[in-house]
Rosetta silent file (secondary structure, phi, psi, omega in degrees, C-alpha in Angstrom):
SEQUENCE: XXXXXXXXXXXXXXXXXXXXXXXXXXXXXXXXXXXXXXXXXXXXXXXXXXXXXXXXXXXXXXXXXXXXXXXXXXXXXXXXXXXXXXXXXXXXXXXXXXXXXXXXXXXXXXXXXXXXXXXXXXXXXXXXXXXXXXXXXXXXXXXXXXXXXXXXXXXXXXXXXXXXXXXXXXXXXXXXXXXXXXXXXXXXXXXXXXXXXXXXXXXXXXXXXXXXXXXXXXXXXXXXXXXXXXXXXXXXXXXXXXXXXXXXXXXXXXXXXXXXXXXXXXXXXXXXXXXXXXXXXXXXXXXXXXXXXXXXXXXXXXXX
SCORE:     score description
SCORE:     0.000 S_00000001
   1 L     0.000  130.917 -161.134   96.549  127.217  109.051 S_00000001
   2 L   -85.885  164.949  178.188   98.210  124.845  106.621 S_00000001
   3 L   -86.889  121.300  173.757   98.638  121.255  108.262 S_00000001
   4 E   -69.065  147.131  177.626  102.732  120.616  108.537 S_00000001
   5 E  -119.618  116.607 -173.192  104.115  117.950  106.343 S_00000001
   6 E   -99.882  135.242  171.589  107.275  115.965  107.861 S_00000001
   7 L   -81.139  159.429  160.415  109.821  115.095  104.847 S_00000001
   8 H   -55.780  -29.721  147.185  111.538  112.132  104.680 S_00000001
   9 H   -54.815  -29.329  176.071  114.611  113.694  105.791 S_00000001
  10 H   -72.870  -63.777  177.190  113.000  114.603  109.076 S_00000001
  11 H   -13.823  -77.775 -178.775  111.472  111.242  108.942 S_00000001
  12 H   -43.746  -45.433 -157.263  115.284  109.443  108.795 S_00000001
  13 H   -82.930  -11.164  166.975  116.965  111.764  111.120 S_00000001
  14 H   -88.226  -16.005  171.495  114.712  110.544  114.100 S_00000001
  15 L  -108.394  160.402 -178.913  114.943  106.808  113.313 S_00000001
  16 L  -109.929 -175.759  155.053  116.935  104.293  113.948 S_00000001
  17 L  -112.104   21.457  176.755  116.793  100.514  113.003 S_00000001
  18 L  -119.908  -50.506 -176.224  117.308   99.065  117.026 S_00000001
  19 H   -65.233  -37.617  145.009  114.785  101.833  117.674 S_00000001
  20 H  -114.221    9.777  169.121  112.526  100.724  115.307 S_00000001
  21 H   -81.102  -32.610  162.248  112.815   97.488  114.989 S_00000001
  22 H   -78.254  -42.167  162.579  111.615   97.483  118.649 S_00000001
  23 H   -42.518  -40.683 -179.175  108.874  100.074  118.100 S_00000001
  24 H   -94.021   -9.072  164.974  107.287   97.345  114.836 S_00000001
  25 H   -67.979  -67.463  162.349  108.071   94.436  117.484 S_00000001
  26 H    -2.774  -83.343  170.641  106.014   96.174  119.939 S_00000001
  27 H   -58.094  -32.869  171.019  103.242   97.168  118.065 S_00000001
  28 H   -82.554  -37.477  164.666  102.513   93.504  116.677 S_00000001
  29 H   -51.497  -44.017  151.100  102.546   92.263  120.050 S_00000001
  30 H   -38.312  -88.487  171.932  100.044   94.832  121.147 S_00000001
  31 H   -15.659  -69.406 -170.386   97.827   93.639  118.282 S_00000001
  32 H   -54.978  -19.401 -153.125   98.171   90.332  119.492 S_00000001
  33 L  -127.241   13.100 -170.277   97.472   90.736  122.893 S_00000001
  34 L    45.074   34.125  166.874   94.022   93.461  121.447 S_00000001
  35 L   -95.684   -0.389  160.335   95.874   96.475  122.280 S_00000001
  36 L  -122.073  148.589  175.409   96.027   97.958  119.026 S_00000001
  37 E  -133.809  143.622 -170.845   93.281   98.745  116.656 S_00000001
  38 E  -133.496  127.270  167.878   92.960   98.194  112.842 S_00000001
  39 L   -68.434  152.756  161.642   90.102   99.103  110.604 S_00000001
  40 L   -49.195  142.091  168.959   89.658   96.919  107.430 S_00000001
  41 L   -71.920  105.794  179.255   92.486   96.962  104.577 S_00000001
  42 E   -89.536  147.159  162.654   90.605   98.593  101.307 S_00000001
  43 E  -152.283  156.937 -152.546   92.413   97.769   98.161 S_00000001
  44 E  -131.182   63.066 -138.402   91.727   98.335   94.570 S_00000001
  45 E   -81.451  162.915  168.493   93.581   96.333   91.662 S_00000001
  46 E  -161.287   56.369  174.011   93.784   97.798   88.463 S_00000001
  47 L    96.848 -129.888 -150.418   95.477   95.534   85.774 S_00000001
  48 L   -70.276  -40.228 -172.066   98.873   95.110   87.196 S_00000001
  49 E   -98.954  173.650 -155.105   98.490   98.048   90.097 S_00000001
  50 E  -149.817  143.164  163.683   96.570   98.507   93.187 S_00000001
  51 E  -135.276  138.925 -165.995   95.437  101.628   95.444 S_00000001
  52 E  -120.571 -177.304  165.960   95.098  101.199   99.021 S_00000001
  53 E   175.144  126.606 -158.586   94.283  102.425  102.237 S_00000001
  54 E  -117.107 -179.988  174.007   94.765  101.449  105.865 S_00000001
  55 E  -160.010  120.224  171.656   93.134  103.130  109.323 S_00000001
  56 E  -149.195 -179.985  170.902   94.590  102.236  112.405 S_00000001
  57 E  -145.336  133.236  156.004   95.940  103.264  116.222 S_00000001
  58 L   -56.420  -27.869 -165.767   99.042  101.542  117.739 S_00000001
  59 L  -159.712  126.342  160.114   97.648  101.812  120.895 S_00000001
  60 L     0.023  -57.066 -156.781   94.060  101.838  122.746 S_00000001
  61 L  -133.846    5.934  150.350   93.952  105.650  123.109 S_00000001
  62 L   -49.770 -174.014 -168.327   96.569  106.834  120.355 S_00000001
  63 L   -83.780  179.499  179.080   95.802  109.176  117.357 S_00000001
  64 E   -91.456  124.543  179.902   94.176  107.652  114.359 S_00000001
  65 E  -113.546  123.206 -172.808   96.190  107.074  111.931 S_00000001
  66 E  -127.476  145.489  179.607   95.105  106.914  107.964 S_00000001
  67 E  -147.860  128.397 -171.911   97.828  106.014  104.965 S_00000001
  68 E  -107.609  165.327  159.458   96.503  106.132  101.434 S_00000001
  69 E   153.397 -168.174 -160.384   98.265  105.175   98.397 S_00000001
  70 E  -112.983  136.602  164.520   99.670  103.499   95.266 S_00000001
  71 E  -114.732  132.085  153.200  101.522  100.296   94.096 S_00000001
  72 L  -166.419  107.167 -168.247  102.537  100.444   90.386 S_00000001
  73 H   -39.596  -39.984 -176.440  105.243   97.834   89.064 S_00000001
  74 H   -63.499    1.585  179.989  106.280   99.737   85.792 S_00000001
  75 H  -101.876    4.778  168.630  107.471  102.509   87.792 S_00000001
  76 H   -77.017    9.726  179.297  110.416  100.612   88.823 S_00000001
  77 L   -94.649  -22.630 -169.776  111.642  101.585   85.120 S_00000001
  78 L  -106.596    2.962  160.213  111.281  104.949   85.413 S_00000001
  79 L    79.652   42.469   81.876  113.390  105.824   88.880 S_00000001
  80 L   -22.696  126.424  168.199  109.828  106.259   90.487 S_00000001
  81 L   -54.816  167.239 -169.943  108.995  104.447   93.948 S_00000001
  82 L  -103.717  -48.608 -145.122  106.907  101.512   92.951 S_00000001
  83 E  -131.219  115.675  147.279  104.659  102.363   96.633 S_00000001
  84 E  -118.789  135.607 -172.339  103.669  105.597   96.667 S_00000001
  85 E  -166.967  156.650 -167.470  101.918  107.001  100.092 S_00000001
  86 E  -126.036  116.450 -176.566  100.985  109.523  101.871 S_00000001
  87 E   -99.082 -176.043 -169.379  100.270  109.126  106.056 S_00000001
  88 E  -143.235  141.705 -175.504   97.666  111.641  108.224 S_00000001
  89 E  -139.299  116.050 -173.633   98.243  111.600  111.854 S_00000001
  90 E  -105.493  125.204 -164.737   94.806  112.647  113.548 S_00000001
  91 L   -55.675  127.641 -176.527   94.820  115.282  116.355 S_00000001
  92 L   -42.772  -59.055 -162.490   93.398  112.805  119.536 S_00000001
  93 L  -100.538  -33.984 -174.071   90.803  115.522  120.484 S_00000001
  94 L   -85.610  -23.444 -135.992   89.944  118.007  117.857 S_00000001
  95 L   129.503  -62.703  177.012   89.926  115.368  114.905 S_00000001
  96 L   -48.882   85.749  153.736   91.847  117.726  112.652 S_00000001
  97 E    -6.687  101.596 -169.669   94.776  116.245  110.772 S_00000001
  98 E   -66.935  -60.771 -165.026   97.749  117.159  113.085 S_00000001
  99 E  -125.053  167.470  130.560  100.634  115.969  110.665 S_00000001
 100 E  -110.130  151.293  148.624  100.878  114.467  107.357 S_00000001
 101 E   -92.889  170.522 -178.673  104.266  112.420  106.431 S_00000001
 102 E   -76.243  149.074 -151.787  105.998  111.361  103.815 S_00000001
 103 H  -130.265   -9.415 -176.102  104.813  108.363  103.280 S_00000001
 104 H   -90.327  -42.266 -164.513  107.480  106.554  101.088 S_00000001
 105 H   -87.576  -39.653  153.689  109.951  107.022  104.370 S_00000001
 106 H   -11.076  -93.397 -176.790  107.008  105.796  106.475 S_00000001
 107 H   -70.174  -36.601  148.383  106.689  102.515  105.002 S_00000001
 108 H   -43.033  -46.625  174.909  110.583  102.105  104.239 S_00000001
 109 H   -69.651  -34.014 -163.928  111.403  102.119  107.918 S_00000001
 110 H  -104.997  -11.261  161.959  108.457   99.820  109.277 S_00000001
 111 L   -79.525  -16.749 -165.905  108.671   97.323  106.283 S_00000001
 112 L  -107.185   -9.197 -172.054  112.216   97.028  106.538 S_00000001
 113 L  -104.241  -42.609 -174.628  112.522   96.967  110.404 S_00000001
 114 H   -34.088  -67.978  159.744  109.407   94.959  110.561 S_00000001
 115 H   -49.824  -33.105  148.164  111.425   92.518  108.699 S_00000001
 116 H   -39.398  -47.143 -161.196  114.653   92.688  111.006 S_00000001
 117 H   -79.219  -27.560  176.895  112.423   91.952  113.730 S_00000001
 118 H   -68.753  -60.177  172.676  111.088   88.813  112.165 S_00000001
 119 H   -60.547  -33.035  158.335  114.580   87.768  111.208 S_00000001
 120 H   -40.349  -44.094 -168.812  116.216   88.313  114.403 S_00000001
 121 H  -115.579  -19.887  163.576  113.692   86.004  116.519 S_00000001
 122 H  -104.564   25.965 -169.620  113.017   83.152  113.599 S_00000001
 123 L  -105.584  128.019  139.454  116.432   83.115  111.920 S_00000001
 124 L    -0.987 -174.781  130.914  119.827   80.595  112.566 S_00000001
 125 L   -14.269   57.332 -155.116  122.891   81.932  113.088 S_00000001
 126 L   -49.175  131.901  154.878  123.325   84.879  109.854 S_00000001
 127 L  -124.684  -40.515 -145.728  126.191   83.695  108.415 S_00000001
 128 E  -145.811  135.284  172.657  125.371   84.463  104.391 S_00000001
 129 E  -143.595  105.819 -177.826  122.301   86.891  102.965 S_00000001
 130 E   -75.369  135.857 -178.258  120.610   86.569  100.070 S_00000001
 131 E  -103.113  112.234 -175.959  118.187   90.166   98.748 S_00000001
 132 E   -90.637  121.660  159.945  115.852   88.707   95.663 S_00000001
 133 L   113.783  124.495 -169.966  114.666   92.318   94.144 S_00000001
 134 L  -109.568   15.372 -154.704  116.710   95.339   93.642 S_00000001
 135 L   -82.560 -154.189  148.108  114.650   98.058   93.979 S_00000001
 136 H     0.542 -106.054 -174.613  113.757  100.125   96.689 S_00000001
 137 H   -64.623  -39.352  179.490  112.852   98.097   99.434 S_00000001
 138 H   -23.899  -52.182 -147.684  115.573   95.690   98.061 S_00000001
 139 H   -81.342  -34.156 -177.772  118.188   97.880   98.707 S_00000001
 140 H   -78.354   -4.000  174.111  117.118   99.561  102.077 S_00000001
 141 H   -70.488  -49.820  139.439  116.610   95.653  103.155 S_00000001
 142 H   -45.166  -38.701  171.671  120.061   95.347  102.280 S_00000001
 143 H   -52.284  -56.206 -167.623  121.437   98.271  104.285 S_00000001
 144 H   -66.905  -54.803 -175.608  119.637   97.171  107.260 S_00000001
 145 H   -55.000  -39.052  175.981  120.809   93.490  107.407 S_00000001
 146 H   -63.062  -28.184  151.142  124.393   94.526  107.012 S_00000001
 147 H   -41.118  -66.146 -136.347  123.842   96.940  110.220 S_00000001
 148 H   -94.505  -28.916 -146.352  121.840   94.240  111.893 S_00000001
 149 L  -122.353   -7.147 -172.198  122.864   91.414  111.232 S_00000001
 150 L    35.931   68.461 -165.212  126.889   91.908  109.695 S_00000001
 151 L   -62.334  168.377  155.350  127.009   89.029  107.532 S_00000001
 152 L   -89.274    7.051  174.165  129.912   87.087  105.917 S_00000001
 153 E  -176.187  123.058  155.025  128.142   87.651  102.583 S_00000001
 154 E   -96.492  149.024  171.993  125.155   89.535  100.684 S_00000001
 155 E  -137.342   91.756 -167.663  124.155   88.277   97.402 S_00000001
 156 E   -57.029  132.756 -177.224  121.919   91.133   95.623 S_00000001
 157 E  -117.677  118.425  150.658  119.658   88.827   93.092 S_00000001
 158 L  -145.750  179.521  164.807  117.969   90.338   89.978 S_00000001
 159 L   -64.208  -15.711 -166.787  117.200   90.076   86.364 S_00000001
 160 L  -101.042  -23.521 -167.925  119.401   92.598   85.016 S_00000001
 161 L    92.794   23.429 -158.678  122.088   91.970   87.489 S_00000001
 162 L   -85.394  126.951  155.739  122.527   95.943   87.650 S_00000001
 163 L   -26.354  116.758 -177.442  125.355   97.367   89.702 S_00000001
 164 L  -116.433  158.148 -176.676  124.330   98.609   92.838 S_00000001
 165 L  -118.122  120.997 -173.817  126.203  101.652   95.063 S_00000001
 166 L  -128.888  -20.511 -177.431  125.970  101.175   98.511 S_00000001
 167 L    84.594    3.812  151.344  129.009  102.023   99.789 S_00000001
 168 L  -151.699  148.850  165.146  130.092   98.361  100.606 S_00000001
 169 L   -53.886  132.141  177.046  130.533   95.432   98.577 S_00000001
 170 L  -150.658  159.383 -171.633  128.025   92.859   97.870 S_00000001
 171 E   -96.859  175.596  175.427  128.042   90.263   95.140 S_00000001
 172 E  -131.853  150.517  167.878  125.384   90.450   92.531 S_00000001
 173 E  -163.010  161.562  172.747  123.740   87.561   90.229 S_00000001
 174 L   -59.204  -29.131 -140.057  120.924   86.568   87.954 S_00000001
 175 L  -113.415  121.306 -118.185  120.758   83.200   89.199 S_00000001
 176 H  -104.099  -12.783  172.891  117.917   82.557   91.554 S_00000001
 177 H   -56.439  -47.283 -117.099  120.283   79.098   93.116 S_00000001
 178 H   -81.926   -4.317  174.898  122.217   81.346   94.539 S_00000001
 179 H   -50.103  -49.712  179.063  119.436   81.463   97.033 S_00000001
 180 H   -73.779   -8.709  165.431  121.040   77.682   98.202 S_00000001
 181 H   -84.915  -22.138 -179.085  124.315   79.463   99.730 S_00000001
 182 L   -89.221  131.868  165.610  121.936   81.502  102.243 S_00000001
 183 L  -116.225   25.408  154.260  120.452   81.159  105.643 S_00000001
 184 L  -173.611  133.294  176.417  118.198   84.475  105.392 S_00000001
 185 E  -131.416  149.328  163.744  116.696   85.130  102.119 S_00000001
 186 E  -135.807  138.037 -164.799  114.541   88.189  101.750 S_00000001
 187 E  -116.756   88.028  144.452  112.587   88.322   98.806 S_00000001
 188 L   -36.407   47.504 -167.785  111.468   92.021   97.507 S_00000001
 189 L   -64.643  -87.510 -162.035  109.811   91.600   94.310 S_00000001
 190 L    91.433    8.888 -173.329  106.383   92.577   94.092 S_00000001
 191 L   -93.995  120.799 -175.883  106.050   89.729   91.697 S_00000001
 192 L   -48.914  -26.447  174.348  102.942   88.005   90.262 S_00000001
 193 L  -112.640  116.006 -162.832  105.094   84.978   89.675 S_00000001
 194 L   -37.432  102.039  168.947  106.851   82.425   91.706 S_00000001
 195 L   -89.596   19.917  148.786  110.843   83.109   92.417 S_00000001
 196 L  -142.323  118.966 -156.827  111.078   80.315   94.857 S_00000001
 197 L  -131.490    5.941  175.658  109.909   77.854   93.341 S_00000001
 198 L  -131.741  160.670  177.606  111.518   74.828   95.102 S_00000001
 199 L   -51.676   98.734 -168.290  112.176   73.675   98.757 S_00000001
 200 L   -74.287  172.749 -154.234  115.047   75.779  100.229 S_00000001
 201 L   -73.460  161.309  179.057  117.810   74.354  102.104 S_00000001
 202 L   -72.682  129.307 -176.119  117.083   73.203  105.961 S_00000001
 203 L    88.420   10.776  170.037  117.474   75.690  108.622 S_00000001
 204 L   -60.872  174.763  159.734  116.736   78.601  105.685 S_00000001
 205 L  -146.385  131.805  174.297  114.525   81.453  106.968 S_00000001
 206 E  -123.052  127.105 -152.021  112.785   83.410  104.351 S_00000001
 207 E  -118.018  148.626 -177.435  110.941   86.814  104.731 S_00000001
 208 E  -139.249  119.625  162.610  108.481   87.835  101.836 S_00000001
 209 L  -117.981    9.607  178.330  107.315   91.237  101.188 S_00000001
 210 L  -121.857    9.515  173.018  106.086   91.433   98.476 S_00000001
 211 L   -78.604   59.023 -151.462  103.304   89.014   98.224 S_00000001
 212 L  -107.058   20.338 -165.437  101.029   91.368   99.767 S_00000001
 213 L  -148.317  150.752  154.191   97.903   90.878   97.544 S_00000001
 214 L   -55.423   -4.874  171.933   95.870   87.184   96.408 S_00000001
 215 L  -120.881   55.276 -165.592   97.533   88.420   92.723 S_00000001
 216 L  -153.287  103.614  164.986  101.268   88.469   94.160 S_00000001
 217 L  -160.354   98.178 -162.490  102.996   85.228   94.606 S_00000001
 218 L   -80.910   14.136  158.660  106.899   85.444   95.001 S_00000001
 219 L  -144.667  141.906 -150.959  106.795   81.957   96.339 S_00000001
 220 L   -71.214  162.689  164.624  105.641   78.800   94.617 S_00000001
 221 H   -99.918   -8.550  131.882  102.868   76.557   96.664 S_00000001
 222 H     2.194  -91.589  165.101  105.236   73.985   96.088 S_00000001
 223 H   -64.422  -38.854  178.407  107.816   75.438   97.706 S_00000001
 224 H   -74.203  -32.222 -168.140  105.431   76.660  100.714 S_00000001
 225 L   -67.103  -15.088 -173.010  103.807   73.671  101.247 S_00000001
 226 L   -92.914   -7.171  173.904  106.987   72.191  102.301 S_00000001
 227 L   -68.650  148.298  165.642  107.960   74.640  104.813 S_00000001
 228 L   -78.480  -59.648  142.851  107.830   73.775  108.293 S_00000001
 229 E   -51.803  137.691  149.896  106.597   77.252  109.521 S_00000001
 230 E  -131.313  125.764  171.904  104.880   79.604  108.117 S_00000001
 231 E  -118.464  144.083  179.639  104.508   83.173  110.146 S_00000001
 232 E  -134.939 -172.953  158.875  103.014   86.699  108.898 S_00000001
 233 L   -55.949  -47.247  159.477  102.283   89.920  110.413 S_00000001
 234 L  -165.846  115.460 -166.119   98.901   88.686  111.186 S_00000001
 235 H   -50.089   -1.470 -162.331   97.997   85.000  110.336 S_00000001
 236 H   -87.502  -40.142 -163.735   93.991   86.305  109.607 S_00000001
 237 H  -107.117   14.485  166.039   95.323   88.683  106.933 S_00000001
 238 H   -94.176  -34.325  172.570   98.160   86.894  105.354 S_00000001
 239 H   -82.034   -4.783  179.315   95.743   84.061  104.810 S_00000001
 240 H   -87.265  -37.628  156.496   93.375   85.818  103.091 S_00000001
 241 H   -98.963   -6.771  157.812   95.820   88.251  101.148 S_00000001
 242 L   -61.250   96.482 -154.765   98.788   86.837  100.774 S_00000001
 243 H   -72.469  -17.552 -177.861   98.667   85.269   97.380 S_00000001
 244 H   -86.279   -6.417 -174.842  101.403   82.467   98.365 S_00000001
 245 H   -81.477  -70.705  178.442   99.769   81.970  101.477 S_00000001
 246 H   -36.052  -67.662  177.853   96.274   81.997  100.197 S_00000001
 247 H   -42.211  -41.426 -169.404   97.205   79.582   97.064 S_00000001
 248 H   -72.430  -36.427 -145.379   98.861   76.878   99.714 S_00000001
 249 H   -72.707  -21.611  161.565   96.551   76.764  102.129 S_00000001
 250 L   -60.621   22.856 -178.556   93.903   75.255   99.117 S_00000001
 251 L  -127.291  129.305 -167.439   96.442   72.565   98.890 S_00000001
 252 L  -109.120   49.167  173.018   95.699   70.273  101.704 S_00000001
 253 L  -120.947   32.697 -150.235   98.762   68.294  101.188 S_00000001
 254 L  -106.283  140.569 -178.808  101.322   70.751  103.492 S_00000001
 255 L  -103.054  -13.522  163.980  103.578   69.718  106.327 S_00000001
 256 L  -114.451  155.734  168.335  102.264   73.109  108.431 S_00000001
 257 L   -50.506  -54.171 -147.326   98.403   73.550  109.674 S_00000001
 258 L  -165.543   61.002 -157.112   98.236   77.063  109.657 S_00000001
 259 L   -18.093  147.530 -166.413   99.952   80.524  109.395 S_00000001
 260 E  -143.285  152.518 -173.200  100.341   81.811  112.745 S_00000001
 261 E   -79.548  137.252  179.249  101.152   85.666  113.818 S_00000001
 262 H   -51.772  -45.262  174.664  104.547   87.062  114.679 S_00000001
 263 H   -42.488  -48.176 -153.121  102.870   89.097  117.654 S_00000001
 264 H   -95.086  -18.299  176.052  102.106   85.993  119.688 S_00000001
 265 H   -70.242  -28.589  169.572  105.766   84.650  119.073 S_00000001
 266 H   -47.466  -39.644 -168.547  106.629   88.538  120.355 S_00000001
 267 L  -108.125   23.447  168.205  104.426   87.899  123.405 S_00000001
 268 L    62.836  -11.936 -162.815  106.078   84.416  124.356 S_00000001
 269 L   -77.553  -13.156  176.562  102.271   82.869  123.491 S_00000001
 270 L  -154.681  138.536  163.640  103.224   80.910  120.340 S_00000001
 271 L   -51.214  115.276  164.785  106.495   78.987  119.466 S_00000001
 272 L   -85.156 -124.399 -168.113  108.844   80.446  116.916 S_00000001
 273 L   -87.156  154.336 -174.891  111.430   78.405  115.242 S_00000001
 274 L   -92.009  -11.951  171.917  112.123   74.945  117.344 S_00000001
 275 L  -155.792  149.901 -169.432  115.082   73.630  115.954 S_00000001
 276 L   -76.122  -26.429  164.985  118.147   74.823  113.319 S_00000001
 277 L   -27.621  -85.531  176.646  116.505   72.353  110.962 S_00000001
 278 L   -49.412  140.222 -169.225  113.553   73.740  110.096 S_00000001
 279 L   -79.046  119.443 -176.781  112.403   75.564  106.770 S_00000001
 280 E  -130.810  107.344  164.598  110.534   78.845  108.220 S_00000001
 281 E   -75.613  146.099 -169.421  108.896   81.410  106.263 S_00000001
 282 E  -135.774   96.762  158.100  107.674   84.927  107.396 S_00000001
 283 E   -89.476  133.671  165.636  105.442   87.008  105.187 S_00000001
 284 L  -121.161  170.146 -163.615  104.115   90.633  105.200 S_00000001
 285 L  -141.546    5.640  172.447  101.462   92.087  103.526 S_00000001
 286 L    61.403  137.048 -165.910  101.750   95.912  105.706 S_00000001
 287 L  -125.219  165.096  178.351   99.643   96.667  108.267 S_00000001
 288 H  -103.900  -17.887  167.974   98.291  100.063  109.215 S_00000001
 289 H   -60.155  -30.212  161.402   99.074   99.319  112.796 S_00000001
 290 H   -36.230  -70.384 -179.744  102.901   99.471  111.378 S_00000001
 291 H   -41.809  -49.159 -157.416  102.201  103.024  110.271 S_00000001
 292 H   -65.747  -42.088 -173.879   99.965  104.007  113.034 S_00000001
 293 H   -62.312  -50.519 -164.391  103.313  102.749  115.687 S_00000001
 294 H   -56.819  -60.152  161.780  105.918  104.564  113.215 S_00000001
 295 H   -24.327  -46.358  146.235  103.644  107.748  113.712 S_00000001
 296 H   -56.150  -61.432  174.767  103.466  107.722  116.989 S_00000001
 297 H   -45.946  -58.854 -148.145  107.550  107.721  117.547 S_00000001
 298 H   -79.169  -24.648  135.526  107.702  110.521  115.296 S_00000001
 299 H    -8.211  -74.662 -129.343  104.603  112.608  117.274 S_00000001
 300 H  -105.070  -31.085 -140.949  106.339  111.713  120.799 S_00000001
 301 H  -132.957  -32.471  171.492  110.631  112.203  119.184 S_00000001
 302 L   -75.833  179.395 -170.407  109.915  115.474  116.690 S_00000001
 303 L  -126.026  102.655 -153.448  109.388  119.152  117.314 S_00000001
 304 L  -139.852    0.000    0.000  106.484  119.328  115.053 S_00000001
């Protein structure tokens, strides 16, 4: 009997972002609190690109969850996903591969809600939102903050400056200031090289997704050391894999201690931000407990 494979259209038409932006709140709180379980992160560089692979449960006595897959930058030339992946959803009792998913829609919803959820409980006021990185995740990053958060302005950032269709207006520029007009910047790269590369203005909040490797570093140590905050998915594996993370914390001349996890700010157990002042950064680096939560809604809300 072949094993069913849910598309990404099935994938979409069961989620929400207030549905899953509380489902990826959840689930890091769980973590935090040792209610979720995560197997080691394997990864594999290969000149520019990297194959991965996570194994996790959302929950104590959920399925198993396994998501394999690809990062390779040059495919953002060729109208290719950059992240390619495939997830497995493992039958509780037999073993067996129950489902596979698409794995592309997978990781769009729980990187991008993941990210909501982070901005939502460390951010100011939204008044103005900058997206550095046009791709992909750029774009569905856009979509969601103008749901979530209904700014008075997005400002789409890239190199080419290429026209984007979205079906509302947003401005676009080259120029990486524009970054100084914003109180939530999210930066969507994937880049090896710093694109914040100075102290952003007080009371910024910045989300990073794409430093998700020690050879990835979309923000300067510079610029991080100067942050008041720093937050990740989970402070153990953002300091170790996170290349802007990793790179500061050798610099012992930093106004924060210590990256600290979004779960325990979830679970009232650690202080997010403390004042409209403060410079707060939030990095992820994808977790398979993300997957392993998104997997579960779609288990328990499809007919599968």
């Amino acid at each position: 009997m072949q094993t069913p494979f849910v598309t990404a259209e099935e994938i979409d038409a069961l989620c929400s972002y207030e549905k899953i932006i509380d489902n990826q709140r959840q689930v890091f709180k769980n973590y935090y609190l040792n209610e979720a379980v995560m197997g080691p992160r394997a990864i594999l560089s290969q000149n520019e690109n990297a194959q991965f692979s996570y194994i996790a449960r959302a929950s104590k006595n959920g399925p198993t969850v396994i998501k394999f897959g690809s990062v390779v930058p040059s495919n953002s030339g060729k109208n290719i996903p950059v992240v390619q992946t495939t997830v497995a959803i493992l039958d509780t009792t037999t073993g067996s591969v129950k489902l596979f998913l698409d794995g592309e829609a997978v990781t769009k919803w729980r990187t991008v809600c993941a990210s909501m959820a982070a901005a939502s409980t460390l951010a100011n006021q939204v008044k103005n939102i900058a997206v550095i990185g046009l791709g992909h995740q750029g774009i569905a990053h856009i979509q969601a903050a103008k749901s979530i958060f209904n700014p008075e302005r997005i400002i789409g950032i890239s190199k080419s400056a290429k026209t984007v269709d979205l079906g509302f207006e947003i401005e676009v520029s080259k120029e990486i200031n524009e970054v100084n007009k914003c109180d939530l910047i999210f930066i969507c790269t994937n880049s090896s090289e710093p694109v914040i590369k100075s102290l952003l203005n007080p009371g910024s909040t910045c989300i990073s997704i794409g430093s998700f490797s020690p050879t990835r570093l979309e923000v300067s140590v510079d610029a991080l050391s100067k942050a008041d905050k720093v937050f990740g998915d989970d402070a153990k594996t953002i300091s170790e894999q996170s290349g802007s993370v990793l790179s500061t914390l050798a610099k012992s001349d930093r106004k924060w201690t210590q990256a600290q996890s979004i779960g325990g700010v979830y679970a009232e157990k650690i202080k997010g931000r403390e004042n409209e002042q403060q410079v707060i950064y939030y990095f992820s680096v994808g977790l398979g407990i993300q997957d392993a939560a998104l997997a579960e809604y779609i288990l328990e809300n499809g007919k599968f």
